[in-house]
Residue frames as qw, qx, qy, qz and C-alpha x, y, z in Angstrom:
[[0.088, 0.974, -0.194, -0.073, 153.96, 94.85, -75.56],
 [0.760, 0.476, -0.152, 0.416, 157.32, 94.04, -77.35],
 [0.463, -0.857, 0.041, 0.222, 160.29, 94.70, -75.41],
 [0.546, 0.812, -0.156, 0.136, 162.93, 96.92, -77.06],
 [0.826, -0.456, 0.115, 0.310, 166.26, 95.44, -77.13],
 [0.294, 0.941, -0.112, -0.122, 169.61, 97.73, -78.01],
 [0.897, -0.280, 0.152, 0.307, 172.33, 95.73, -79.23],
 [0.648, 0.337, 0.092, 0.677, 174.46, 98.54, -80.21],
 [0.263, -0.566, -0.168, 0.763, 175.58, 101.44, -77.69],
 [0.259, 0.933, 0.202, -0.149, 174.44, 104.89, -79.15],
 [0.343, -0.829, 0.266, 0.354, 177.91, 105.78, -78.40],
 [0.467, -0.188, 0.691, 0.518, 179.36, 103.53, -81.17],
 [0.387, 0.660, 0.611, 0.203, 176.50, 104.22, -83.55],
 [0.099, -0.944, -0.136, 0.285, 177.71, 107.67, -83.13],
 [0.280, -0.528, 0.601, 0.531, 181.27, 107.25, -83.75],
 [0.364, 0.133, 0.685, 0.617, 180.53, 105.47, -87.27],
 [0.333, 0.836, 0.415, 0.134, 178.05, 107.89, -88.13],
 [0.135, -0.865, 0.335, 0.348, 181.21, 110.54, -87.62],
 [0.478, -0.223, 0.638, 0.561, 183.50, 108.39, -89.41],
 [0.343, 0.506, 0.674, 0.414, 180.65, 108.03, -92.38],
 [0.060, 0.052, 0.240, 0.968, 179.74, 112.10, -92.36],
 [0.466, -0.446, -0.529, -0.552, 176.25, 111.90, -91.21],
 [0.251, -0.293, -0.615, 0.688, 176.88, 112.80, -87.58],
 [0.026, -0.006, -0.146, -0.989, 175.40, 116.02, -88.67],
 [0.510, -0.232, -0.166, -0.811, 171.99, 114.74, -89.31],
 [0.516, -0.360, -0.764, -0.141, 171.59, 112.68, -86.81],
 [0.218, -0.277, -0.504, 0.789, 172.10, 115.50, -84.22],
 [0.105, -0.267, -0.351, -0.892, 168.99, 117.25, -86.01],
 [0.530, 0.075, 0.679, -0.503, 165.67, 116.88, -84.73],
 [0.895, 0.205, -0.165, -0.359, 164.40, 113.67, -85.88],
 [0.421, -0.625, 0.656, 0.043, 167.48, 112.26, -85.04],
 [0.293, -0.397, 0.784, 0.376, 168.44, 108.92, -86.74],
 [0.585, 0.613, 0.514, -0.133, 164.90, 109.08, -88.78],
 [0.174, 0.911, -0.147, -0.344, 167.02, 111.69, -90.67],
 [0.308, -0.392, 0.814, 0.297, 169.86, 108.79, -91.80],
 [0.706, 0.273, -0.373, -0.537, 168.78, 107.01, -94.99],
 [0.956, -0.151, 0.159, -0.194, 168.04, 103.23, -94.96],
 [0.694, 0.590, -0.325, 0.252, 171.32, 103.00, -97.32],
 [0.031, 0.555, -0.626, 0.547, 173.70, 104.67, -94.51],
 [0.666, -0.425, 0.393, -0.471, 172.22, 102.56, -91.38],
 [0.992, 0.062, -0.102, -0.047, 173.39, 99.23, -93.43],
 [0.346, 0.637, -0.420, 0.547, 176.64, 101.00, -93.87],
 [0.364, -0.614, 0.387, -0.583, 176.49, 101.44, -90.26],
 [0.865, -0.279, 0.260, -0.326, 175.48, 98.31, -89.17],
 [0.864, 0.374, -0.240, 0.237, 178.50, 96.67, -91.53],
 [0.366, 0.510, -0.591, 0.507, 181.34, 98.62, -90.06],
 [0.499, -0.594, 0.403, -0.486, 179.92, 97.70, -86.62],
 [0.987, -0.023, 0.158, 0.016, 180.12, 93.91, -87.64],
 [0.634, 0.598, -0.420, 0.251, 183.41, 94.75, -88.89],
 [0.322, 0.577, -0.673, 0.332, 184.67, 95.55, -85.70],
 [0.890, -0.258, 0.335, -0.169, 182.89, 93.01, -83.47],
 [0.927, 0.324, -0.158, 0.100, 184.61, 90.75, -85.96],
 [0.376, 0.546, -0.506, 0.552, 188.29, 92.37, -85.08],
 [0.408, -0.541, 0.501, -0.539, 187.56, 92.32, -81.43],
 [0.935, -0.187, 0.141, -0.267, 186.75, 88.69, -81.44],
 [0.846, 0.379, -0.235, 0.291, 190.14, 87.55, -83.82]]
């Protein structure tokens, strides 16, 4: 059995899904099955954005 590792708080995956306008469906049920594959890259950029600023 594979052990699931979360390297991004919910809490921040939240906030950029507010910034990007798709807070909405991820509070639906189905939660973040409801986010296209398009928006979660989106997501997963601006979170490397600001790791990136927090490190400089």
């Amino acid at each position: 059995m594979s052990k699931k590792t979360h390297l991004m708080s919910e809490k921040l995956k939240e906030e950029i899904a507010k910034e990007l306008g798709v807070y909405d469906e991820v509070k639906k049920p189905g939660g973040w099955s409801n986010v296209s594959s398009k928006t979660c890259g989106k997501i997963v950029t601006k979170a490397i954005e600001i790791a990136n600023r927090s490190v400089e």
